[in-house]
N, C-alpha and C positions, 0 to 999 in steps of 0.2 A: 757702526756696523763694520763686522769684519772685511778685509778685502783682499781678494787674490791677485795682485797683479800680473801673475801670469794669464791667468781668465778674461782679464776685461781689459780689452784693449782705450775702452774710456778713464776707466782710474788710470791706466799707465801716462793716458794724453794727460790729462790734467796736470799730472803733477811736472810733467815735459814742458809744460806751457806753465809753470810757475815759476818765473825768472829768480824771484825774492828767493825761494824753496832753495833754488839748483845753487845761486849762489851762494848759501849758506850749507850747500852740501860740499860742493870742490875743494875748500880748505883742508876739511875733517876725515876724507879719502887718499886715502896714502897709492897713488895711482902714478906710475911713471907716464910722463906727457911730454909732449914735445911744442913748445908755444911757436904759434906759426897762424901770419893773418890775424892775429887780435886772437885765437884763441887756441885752445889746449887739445892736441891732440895723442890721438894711442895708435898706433898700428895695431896691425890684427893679432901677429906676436904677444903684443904687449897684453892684449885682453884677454890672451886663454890664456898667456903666465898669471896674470891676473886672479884670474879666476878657477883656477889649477884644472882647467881641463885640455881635452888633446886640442889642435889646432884643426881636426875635423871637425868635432863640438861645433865651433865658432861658425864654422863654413855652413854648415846645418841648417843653424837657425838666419844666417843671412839667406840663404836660399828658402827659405818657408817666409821670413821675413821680410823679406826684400824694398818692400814696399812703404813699410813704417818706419823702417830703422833708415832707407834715404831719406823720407820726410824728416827727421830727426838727427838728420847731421853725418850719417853712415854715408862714406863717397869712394870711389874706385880714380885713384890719381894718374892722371896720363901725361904724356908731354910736358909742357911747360909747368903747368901745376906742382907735378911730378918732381920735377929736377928744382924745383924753387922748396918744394918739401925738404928733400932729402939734403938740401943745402944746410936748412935747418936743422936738421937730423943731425945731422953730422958734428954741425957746430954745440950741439947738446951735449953729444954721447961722446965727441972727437972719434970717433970711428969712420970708418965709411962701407955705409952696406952695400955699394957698390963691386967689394972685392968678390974674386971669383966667377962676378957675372952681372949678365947684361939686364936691370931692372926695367921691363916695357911697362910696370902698372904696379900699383902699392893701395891694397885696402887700409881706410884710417876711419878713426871713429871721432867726432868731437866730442864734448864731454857730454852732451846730453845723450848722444847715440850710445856711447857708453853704460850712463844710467839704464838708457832702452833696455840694452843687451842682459841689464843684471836684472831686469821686468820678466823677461821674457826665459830666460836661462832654469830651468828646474833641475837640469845636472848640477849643479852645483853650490857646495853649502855658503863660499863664498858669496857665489849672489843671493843665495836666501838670508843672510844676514842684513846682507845690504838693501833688501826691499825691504827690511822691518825698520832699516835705521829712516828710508824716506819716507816710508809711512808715518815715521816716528817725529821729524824733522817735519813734516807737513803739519801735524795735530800740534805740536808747540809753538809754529809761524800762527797759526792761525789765535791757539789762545792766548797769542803773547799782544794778538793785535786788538782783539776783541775783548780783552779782561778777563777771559773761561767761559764768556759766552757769545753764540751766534745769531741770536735772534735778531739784535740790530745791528746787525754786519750793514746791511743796506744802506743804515744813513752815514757812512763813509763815503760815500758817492758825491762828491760838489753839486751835482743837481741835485739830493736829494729835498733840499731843504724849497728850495724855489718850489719845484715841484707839489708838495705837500701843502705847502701855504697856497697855490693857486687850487691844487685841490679840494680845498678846507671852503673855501668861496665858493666853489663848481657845487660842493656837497650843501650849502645852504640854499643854491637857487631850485634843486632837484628837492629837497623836503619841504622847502616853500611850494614848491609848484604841486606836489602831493596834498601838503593841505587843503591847499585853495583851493583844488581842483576835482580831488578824486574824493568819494565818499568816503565817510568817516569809519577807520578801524583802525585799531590800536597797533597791529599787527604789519599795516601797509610798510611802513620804513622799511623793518628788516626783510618782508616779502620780498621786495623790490630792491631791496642792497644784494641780496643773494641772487636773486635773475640777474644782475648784473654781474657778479661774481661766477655763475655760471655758465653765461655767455663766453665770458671772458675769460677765464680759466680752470672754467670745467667741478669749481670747488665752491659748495658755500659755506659761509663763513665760519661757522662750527666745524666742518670737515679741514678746513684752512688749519683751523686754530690745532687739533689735532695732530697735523703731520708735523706743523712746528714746534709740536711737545709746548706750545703758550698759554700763560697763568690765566687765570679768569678775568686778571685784572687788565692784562696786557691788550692793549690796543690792535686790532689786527693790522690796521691802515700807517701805521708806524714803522708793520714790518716788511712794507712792500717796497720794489725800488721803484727809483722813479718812473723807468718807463710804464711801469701797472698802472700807476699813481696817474700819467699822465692820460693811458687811454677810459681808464674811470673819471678822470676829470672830465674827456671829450664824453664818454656817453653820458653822463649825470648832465652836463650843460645840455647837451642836443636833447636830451627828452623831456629836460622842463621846458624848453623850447616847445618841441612837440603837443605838449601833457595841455599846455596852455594854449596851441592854436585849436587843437581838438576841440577843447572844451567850450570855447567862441565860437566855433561853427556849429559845435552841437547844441550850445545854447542851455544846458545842464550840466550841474557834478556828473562828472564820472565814474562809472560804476569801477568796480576792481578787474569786471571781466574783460571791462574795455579798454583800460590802461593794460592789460596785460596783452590784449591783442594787440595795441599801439606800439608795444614793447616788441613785442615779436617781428611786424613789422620793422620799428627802426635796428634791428638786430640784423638783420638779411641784408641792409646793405653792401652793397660790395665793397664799399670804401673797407669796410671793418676788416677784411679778408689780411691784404697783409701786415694791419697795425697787430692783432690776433697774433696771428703767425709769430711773430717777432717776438710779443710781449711773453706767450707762449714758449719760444725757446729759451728766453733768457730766467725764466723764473724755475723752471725746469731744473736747465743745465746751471746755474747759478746755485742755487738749493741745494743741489746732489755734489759739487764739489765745494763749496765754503759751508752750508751748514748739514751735512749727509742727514738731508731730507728728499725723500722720495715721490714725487707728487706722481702717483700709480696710474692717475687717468691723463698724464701730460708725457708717459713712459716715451712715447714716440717724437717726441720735440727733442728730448736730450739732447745734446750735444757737448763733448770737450771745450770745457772753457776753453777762448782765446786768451793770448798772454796783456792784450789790454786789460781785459776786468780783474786778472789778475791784481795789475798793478793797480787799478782802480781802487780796490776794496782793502788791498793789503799793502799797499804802498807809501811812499813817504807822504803825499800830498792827503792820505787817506788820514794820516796821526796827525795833521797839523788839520784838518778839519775838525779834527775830533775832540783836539785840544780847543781849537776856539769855539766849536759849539757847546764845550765843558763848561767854560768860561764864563759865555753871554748867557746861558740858559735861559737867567731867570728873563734878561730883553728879550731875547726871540719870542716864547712865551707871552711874553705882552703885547708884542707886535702882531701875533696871531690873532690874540682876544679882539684887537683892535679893528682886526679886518674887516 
């Protein structure tokens, strides 16, 4: 989907909070900086020459901005800060801006406030280049890590695999407990895989399959991270738990209407409230920035990746999981059948 970063303040975060991203942008920006504290800064000078508009420009959108771009590395230098700057300044450029006058404060950008500024900037053609090149530079990080696709970005995750195998167990005692317990239709599994799916995030499993553009053959439960994984593991154990104390006190199979009532009950718990919540934001906000998929009924959970899951999914530790689950396949695989 196309994306305007000056419109949405979420695609701008995202890509702010992709460390892998930014650092494979810094090189290939031809941007005068001044390295000071571990990292690369611009004066405010430097980003309207930058970006060839007047120095009112700049002041503008700090003033409308003010807020994002200090979240993002934008700081007004005072006192000691200040004079430890311009120390550096100086030893950069051998100038000193100090000539002619008395400097009480100096706005600076670090690199990522910088990027902000070319987000956020519609005067100029400079920045509008420069948001096509990170938008440009974000879709190659990702298919360079994923092979050209994102479906199983997920199992990049070092939990993902624990996770899955204990869910793979959780999911044989919940269709055992279905057998044995509830009257016989063909139809109960999927009924009840999808009430569980839509307790929990609002989607069943054909509506899933859908958003993530997945083949017919494709597994859905493959594509989930682990924290989904793990609270469908907690509901599928606790209701064949359920399913089977029910059915001993009622002393008969259960009918379909009574498992579903039993469902609804253990659904209301409150414990579920903020496992929900959580699994909810992350599958969300997860989906909309690694694979721009859009879950319409979860719109309100979104949030900006954090720069962990960043590095989680697209990181070094993510290629060398990926390699050695390439590797053992076909053992893993066994060891699942085995469970």
């Amino acid at each position: 989907m196309a994306k305007d970063l000056t419109n949405s303040r979420l695609d701008r975060q995202n890509i702010l909070n992709n460390e892998i991203a930014i650092e494979e942008l810094r090189p290939i920006i031809d941007l005068q900086t001044v390295f000071w504290q571990d990292k690369y800064y611009a004066t405010k000078n430097m980003i309207a020459e930058y970006f060839e508009v007047d120095i009112r420009t700049i002041e503008r959108y700090i003033s409308e901005y003010e807020s994002e771009l200090s979240a993002n590395g934008y700081e007004v230098l005072k006192g000691k800060r200040l004079n430890d700057f311009i120390e550096s300044y100086n030893q950069k450029f051998a100038t000193d801006i100090n000539v002619g006058r008395k400097i009480r404060s100096l706005t600076v950008f670090d690199f990522r406030a910088f990027l902000n500024m070319a987000m956020l900037l519609s005067d100029s053609e400079k920045a509008r280049a420069l948001r096509q090149m990170m938008l440009d530079v974000v879709i190659d990080l990702i298919n360079r890590k994923t092979g050209g696709g994102t479906k199983f970005i997920n199992q990049r995750d070092t939990d993902y695999f624990f996770s899955a195998w204990q869910e793979d167990n959780y999911r044989r005692q919940f269709t055992d407990a279905l057998k044995k317990y509830v009257e016989p239709d063909h139809m109960k599994y999927a009924r009840f895989t999808d009430m569980i799916y839509m307790s929990i995030f609002k989607e069943k499993a054909k509506e899933y399959k859908k958003i993530l553009d997945l083949k017919a053959s494709d597994k859905v439960r493959d594509t989930f991270y682990s924290e989904i994984l793990d609270i469908i593991a907690a509901y599928e154990t606790g209701l064949a738990d359920a399913i089977e104390k029910e059915q001993s006190r009622k002393g008969h199979i259960l009918s379909l209407e009574e498992t579903e009532a039993l469902f609804h009950s253990f659904e209301k718990m409150a414990l579920w409230k903020p496992l929900i919540q959580r699994g909810r934001t992350k599958m969300a906000s997860r989906d909309m920035a690694l694979r721009e998929a859009f879950h319409y009924r979860l719109s309100e959970y979104i949030r900006p990746l954090d720069k962990e899951d960043f590095q989680k999914f697209l990181g070094a530790t993510g290629d060398e999981l990926e390699r050695l689950m390439a590797e053992n396949r076909e053992v893993l695989e066994r060891l699942k059948e085995r469970a």
